[in-house]
Every structure is written in structure tokens, then in C-alpha cells.
FISEPA-73175 format. One record per residue (C-alpha): residue in three letters; residue number from 1; x, y, z. Coordinates in Angstrom, 2 decimals. Example, Ala and Ser with C-alpha at 12.3 -4.5 7.8 and 13.67 -1.06 7.14 Angstrom:
// FISEPA-73175
  type  seq       xx       yy       zz
   ALA    1    12.30    -4.50     7.80
   SER    2    13.67    -1.06     7.14
//
This chain:
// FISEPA-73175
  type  seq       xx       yy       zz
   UNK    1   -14.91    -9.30    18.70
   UNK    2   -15.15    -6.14    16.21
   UNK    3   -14.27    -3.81    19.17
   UNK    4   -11.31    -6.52    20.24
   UNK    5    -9.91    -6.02    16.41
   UNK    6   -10.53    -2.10    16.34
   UNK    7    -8.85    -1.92    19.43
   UNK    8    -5.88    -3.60    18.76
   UNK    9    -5.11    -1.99    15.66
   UNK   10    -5.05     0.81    17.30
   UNK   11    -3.05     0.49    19.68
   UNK   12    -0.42    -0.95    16.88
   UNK   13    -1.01     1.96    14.24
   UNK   14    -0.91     4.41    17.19
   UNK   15     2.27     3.21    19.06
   UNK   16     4.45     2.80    15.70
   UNK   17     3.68     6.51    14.78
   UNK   18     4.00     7.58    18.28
   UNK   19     7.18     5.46    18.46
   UNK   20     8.65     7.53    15.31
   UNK   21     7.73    10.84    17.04
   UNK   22     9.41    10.23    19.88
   UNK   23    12.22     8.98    18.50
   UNK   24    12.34    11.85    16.30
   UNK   25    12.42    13.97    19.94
   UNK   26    15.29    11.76    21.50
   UNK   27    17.26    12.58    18.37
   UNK   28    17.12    16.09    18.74
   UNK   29    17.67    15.65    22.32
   UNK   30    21.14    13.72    21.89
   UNK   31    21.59    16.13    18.79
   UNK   32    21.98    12.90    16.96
   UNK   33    23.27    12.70    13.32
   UNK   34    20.55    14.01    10.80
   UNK   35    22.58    13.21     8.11
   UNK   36    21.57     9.29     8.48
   UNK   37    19.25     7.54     6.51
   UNK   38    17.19     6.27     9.36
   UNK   39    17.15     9.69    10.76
   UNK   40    16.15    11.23     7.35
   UNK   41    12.96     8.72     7.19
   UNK   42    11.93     9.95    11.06
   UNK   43    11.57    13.31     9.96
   UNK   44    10.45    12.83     6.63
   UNK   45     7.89    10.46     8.49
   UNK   46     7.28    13.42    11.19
   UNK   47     7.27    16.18     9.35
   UNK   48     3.35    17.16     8.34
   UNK   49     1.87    17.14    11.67
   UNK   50     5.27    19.05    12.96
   UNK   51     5.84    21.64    10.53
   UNK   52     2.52    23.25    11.50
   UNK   53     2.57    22.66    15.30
   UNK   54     6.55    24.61    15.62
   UNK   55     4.45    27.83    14.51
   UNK   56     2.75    27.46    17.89
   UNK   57     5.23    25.25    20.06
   UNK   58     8.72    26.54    19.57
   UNK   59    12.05    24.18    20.06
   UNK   60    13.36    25.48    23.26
   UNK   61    16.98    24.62    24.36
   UNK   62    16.88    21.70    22.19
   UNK   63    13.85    20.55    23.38
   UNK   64    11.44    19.62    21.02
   UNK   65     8.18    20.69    22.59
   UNK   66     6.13    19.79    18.99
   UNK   67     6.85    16.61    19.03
   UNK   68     6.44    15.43    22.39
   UNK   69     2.71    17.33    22.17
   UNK   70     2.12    15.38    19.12
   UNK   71     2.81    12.20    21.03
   UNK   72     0.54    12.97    23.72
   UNK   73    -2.28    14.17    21.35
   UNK   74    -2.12    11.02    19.83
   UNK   75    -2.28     8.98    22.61
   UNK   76    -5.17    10.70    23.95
   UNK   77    -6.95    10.20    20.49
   UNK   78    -5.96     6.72    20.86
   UNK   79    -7.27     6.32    24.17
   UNK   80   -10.73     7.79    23.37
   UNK   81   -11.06     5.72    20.50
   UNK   82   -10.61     3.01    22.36
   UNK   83   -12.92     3.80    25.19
   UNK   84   -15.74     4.41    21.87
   UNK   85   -14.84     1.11    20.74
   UNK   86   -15.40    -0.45    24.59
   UNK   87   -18.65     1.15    25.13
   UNK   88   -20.06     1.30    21.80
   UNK   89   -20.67     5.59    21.71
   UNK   90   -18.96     8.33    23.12
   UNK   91   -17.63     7.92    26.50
   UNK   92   -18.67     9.94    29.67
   UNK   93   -14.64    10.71    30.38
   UNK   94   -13.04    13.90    31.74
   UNK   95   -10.63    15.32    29.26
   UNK   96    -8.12    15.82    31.99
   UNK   97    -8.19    12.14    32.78
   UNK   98    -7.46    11.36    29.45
   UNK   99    -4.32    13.72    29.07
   UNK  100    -3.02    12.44    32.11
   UNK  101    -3.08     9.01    30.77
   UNK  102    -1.90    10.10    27.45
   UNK  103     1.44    11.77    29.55
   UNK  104     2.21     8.60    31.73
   UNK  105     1.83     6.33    28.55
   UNK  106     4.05     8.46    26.43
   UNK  107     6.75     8.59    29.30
   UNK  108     6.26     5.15    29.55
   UNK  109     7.15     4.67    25.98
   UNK  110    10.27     6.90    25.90
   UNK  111    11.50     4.50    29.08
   UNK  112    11.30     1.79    26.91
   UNK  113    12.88     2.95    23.87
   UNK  114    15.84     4.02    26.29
   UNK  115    15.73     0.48    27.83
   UNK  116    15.63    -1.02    24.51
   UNK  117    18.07     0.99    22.84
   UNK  118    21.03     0.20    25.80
   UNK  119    20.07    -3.11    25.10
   UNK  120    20.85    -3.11    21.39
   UNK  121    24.11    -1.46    22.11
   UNK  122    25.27    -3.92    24.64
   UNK  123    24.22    -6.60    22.68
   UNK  124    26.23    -4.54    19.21
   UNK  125    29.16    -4.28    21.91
   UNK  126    29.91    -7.61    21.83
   UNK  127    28.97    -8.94    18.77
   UNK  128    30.28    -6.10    16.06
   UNK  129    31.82    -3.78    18.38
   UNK  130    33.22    -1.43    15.32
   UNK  131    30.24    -1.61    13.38
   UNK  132    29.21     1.35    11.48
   UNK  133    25.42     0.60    10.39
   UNK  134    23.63     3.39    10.71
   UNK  135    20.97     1.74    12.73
   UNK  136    23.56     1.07    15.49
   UNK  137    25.10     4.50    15.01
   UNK  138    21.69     6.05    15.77
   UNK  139    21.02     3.61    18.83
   UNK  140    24.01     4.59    20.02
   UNK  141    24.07     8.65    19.42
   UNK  142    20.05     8.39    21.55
   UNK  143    21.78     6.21    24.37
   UNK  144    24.36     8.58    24.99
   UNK  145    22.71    11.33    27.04
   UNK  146    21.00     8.95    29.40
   UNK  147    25.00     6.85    29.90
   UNK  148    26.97    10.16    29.37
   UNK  149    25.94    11.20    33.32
   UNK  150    26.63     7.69    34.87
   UNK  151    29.92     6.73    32.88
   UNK  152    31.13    10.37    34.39
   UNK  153    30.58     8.46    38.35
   UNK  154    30.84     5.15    37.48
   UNK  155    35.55     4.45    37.39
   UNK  156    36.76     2.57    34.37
   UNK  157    37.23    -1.11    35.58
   UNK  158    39.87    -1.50    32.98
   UNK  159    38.03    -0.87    29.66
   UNK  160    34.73    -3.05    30.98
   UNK  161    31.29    -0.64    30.96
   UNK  162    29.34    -0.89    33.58
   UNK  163    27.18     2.41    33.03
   UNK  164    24.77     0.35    31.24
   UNK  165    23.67    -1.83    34.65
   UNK  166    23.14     1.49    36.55
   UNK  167    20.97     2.67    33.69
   UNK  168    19.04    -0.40    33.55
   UNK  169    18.47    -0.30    36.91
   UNK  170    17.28     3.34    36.59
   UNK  171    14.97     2.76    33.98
   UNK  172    13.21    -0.15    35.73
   UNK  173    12.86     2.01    38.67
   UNK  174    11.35     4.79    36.52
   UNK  175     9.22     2.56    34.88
   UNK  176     7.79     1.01    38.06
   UNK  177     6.79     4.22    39.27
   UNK  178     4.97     5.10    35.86
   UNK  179     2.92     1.70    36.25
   UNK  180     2.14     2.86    39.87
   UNK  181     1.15     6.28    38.37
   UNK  182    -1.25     4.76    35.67
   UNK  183    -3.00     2.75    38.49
   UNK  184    -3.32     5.78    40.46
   UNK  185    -4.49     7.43    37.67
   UNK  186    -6.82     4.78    36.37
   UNK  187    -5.65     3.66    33.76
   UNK  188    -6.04    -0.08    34.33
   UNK  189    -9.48     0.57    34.63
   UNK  190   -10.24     0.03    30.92
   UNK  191    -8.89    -3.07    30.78
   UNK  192    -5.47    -2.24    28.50
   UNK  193    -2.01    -3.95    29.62
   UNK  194    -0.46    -1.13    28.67
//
């Protein structure tokens, strides 16, 4: 029951933080407005494990390299932890097992922060399409690089959007093939629906 506990908060603290570090990496990847509050908290939330990792990981065309590595770091801390808790001491596990695992779960959670992000701005489309909330200005500024490429195919059917059906569809592929890659890779194995 104590590991059961352990584990879940874990998995809570873990994804929240790793959910603000990637978020702070989709920002800079849409080159999102760091002028907004919400933004301002992401990297005032990010910014002591990041300032010191950019002296060794560089931003590289607008990639931020730091911050995905911090994701993955703490995923694979998270994971280890985890299989401690399971097996009460420190697990026989390759390290290279537990990086992979760490990658696919991290790419796993920036597919759903894209899936639910065009969510919330289909949903803001229809209920306060002029809104200016900075919480839907931000959803919408991370969206736009993932819609940008299929509004340029998809026609205009008369001022109705259909990019965001495409991307859905996208996304569920991608994330399909993730869940296929964490089974290959084992990571069912310790008994996480993750």
C-alpha cells in the first residue's frame, strides 16, 4: 500500500513539472508570447534547473534542447523511483532501457498536450470565439505550428476549420504508435498505464 501511495505521487509531482517543462519547450517552439502571465510563471517555474543546463545544451534554431533533456531526466528519475518503490531496493535495470522509456513517455506527453490544447481551442471557438484570456491566447499561439501546415492543404469551406480533424487524426495515429513503442520497449512490464 506504501509503495501504491509513493508511486502515485510520483507520477503526479513528476508529470505536473514535466508538463511545465514541456510546455515551456512548445512555447519557444511556436515563439509564443513571453510577455503573458501564464508564460511568465512557466519560466519563472523552469528556470533553476534550465539556467544551468543552456551552459551545456545550447538553444539551436529555436529548439530548446535544455528543456526537453530536463523532461527526459526527469522521467527517467521518475521511472527508477518507481521501479525502487516496486521492488523494495535498487533495481537490476539497464540505464538505456530506462532512457528509452523516459523518451517515448515524454513524446507521449507532448502528443497529448497538442491533443489537448486543439481541443481547448475548438471548444474556445465556439463558445468565446474573440476571447482574449491569456490562457486561450497561449493555447492558441502552441496549437499553431502543428495547424499552420494542414490549414496551408486543407481549402477554406467557407470560413468552417477543418484543420483541427486532420490534426486529431494525426495525433491519435502518433500516439498509437508511441503505445506500440512502449510495449516494444517494455514498458508495460512494470505494471504503469502510462
Amino acid at each position: 500500500m506504501l509503495a501504491d501511495i509513493v508511486i502515485t505521487i510520483l507520477l503526479i509531482a513528476s508529470t505536473f513539472y514535466m508538463t511545465i517543462v514541456l510546455l515551456r519547450f512548445l512555447l519557444q517552439l511556436a515563439r509564443a508570447d513571453f510577455y503573458n502571465p501564464i508564460t511568465q510563471f512557466v519560466v519563472k517555474a523552469t528556470n533553476p534547473p534550465l539556467h544551468p543546463m543552456r551552459r551545456v545544451i545550447p538553444v539551436l534554431g529555436g529548439i530548446d534542447g535544455a528543456a526537453l533533456v530536463l523532461a527526459i531526466i526527469i522521467q527517467a528519475i521518475t521511472f527508477f523511483l518507481i521501479l525502487v518503490a516496486l521492488n523494495g531496493g535498487i533495481p537490476a535495470i539497464n540505464p538505456l532501457t530506462l532512457l528509452v522509456w523516459a523518451v517515448l513517455n515524454v513524446l507521449g506527453l507532448i502528443v497529448k498536450i497538442y491533443f489537448w490544447s486543439v481541443i481547448a481551442v475548438v471548444v474556445v471557438s465556439w463558445i468565446a470565439p474573440q476571447s482574449g484570456h491569456p490562457a486561450i491566447q497561449l493555447v492558441a499561439q502552441i496549437t499553431e505550428p502543428v495547424m499552420r501546415p494542414v490549414r496551408k492543404i486543407m481549402p477554406s469551406m467557407g470560413g468552417l476549420d477543418l484543420s483541427p480533424i486532420i490534426v486529431f487524426l494525426i495525433l491519435n495515429v502518433i500516439s498509437v504508435m508511441i503505445d506500440h513503442m512502449k510495449l516494444a520497449a517494455g514498458l508495460g512490464a512494470i505494471g504503469l498505464g502510462m
